[in-house]
N, C-alpha and C positions, 0 to 999 in steps of 0.2 A: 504493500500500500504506500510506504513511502515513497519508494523508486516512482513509483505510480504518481503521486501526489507533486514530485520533483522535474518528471517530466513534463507532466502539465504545467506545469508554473513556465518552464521554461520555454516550452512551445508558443504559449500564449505571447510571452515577449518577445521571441521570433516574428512572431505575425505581425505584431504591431508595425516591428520594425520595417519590415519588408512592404506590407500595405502602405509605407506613409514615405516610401524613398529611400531607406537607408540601406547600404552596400551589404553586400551579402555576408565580407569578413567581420563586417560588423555585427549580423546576427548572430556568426557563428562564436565570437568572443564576448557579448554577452548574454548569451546559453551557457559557456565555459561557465563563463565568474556566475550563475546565479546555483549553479548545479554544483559547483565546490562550494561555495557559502551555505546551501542548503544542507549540505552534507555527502553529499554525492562523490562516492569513490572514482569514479571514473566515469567520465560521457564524450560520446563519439558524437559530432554531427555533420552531417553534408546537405549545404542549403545550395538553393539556383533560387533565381527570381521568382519562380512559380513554384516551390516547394521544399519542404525542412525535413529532414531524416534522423531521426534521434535516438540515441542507444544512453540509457543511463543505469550504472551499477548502484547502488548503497551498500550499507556497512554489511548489511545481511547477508551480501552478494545475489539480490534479488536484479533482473538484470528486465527493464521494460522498453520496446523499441516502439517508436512510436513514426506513424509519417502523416505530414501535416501539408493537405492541396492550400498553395495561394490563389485566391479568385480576382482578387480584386486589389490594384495598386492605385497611389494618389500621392499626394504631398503633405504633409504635415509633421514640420518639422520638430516643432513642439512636445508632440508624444516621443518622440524618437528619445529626444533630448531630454524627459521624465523617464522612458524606460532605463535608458542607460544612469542616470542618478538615483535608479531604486536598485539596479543589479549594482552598484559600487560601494551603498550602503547600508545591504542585509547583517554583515556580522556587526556593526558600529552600532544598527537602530535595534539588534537581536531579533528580527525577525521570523516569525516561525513560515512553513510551508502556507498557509491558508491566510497569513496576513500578504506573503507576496501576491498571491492567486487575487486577492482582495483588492489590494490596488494596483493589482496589473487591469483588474475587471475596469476599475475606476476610469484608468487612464483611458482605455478601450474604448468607453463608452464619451468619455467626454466628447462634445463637439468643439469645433473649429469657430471660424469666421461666420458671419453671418451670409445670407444671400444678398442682401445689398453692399454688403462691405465688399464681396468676391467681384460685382459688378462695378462698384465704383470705384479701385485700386484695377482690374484687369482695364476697364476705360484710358485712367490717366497713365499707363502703363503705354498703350499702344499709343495715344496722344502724345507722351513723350518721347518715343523711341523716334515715332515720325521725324519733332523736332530735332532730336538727337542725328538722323539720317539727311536732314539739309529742308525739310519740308518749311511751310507757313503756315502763320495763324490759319489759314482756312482750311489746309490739308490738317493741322492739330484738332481739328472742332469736328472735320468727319471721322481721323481715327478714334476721337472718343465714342465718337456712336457707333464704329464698328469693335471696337471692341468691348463695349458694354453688350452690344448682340452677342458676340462670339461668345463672351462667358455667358450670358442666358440660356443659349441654344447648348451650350457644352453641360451644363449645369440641367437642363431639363433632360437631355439622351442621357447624363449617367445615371440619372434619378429613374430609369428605365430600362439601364442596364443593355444600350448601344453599344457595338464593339468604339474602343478609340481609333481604329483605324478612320474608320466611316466619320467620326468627329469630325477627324483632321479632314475629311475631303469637304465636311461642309463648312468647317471655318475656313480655310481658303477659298471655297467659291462666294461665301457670303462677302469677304474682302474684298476678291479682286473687283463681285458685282456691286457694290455699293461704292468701293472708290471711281469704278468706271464712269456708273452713272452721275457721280458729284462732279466728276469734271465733265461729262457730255452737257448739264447743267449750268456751268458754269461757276459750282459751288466752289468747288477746291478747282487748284492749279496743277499739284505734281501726281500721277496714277504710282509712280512706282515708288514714294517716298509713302503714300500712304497705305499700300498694299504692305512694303515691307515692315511697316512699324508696327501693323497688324496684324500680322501673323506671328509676329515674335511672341506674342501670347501663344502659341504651338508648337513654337519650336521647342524639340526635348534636349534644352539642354542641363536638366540634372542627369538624364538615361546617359547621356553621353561623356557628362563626368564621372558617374559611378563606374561604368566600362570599362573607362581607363583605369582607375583606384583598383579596381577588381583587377585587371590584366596586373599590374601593377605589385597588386601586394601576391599574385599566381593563380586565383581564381580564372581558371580560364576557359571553362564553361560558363560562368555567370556572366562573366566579360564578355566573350562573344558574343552570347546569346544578348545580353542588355546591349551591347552596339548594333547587331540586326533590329532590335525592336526600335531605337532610335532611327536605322537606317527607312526604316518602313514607314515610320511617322512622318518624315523629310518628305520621301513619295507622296505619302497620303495628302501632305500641305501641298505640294506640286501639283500634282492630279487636282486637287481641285478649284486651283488659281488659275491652271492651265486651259482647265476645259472651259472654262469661262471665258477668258483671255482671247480662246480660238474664236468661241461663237461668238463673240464682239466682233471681233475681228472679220466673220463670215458675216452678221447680220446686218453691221454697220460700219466695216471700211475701218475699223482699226480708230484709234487715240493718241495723239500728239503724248507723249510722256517725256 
């Protein structure tokens, strides 16, 4: 039961980990330290982005393996950053097995950001990057309303459980069509300062820093595999700024950018 009780605790904080961004070596070294703090004689584990593999012994020599499916990944950096402050101090706060289980639950269930806050920070986010890429006040004023859409739209398919690929093709179509139409308008001036500042809300680049970390520290099935999923994302942003891009281009002779 304990080896049992131990594993779960551990697993649980794997999850979190891996659901909210955080690198694989990282799950797999705080599953280490909560499984020696627990008590745990010895634990094996092997994580990939989509799943954790756990062998834990206890004093008994009772020996529980356990594998745990990841479903679903996102950002938040927050729990990451609570799990890892509670596996560093179990033996300092004496924590038994079912108090870590407890606020591992805690952490779990917290929420994040709000839904207006996720839309009003994704906004001034592509608003800026615009200005950041050479744009104007009027190319700043349409990326905040594309990117207030793109987190709405991204934020209702996951509430639905949309693949992310499919996301990413409709946050880029939804960019390249609404910066189009702002300058066929005469609203905005630059297409390609406003497309690109808005998509930067898509671009994956934490999957592409963790890749490297992973390659880095040898994980190099996690690595891989997290740079294909980045590389897939990239397409998925292209495909669907492109197909847009074209049928403008077919429909109506193309845009001055």
């Amino acid at each position: 039961m304990e080896a049992n009780k131990i594993s779960k605790a551990a697993i649980i904080a794997g999850k979190i980990i891996l659901e909210n961004g955080g690198e694989t070596y990282r799950v797999e070294e705080t599953i280490e330290k909560i499984c020696t703090a627990l008590g745990a004689i010895n634990s094996d584990s092997f994580v990939t982005p989509t799943g954790i593999m756990l062998s834990v012994t206890d004093e008994n020599g009772n020996i529980i393996s356990t594998v745990k499916r990841i479903n679903s990944r996102g950002v938040n950096l927050t729990k990451i950053a609570q799990v890892n402050e509670l596996s560093r101090n179990i033996k300092m706060r004496q924590l038994s097995v079912e108090d870590v289980i407890r606020e591992l639950g805690v952490i779990e269930q917290s929420r994040g950001y709000g839904r207006r806050t996720l839309i009003l920070t994704s906004a001034m986010t592509a608003g800026f990057f615009t200005l950041l890429f050479g744009g104007n006040f009027s190319d700043f004023l349409v990326s905040l309303f594309i990117g207030s859409i793109i987190k709405w739209v991204s934020l209702m398919f996951s509430k639905i459980k949309v693949n992310d690929f499919f996301i990413n093709i409709v946050g880029g179509a939804i960019a390249a069509t609404i910066a189009l139409t702002a300058v066929h308008l005469n609203i905005a001036q630059n297409v390609d300062k406003i497309i690109i500042g808005s998509i930067m809300l898509l671009v994956p680049g934490l999957a592409i820093t963790n890749a490297v970390r992973d390659i880095i520290h040898g994980d190099l099935v996690s690595g891989i595999s997290r740079g294909l999923e980045a590389f897939f994302i990239a397409v998925g942003i292209a495909a669907g700024t492109g197909i847009i891009l074209k049928l403008w281009l077919v429909y109506f002779g193309g845009t001055s950018i």
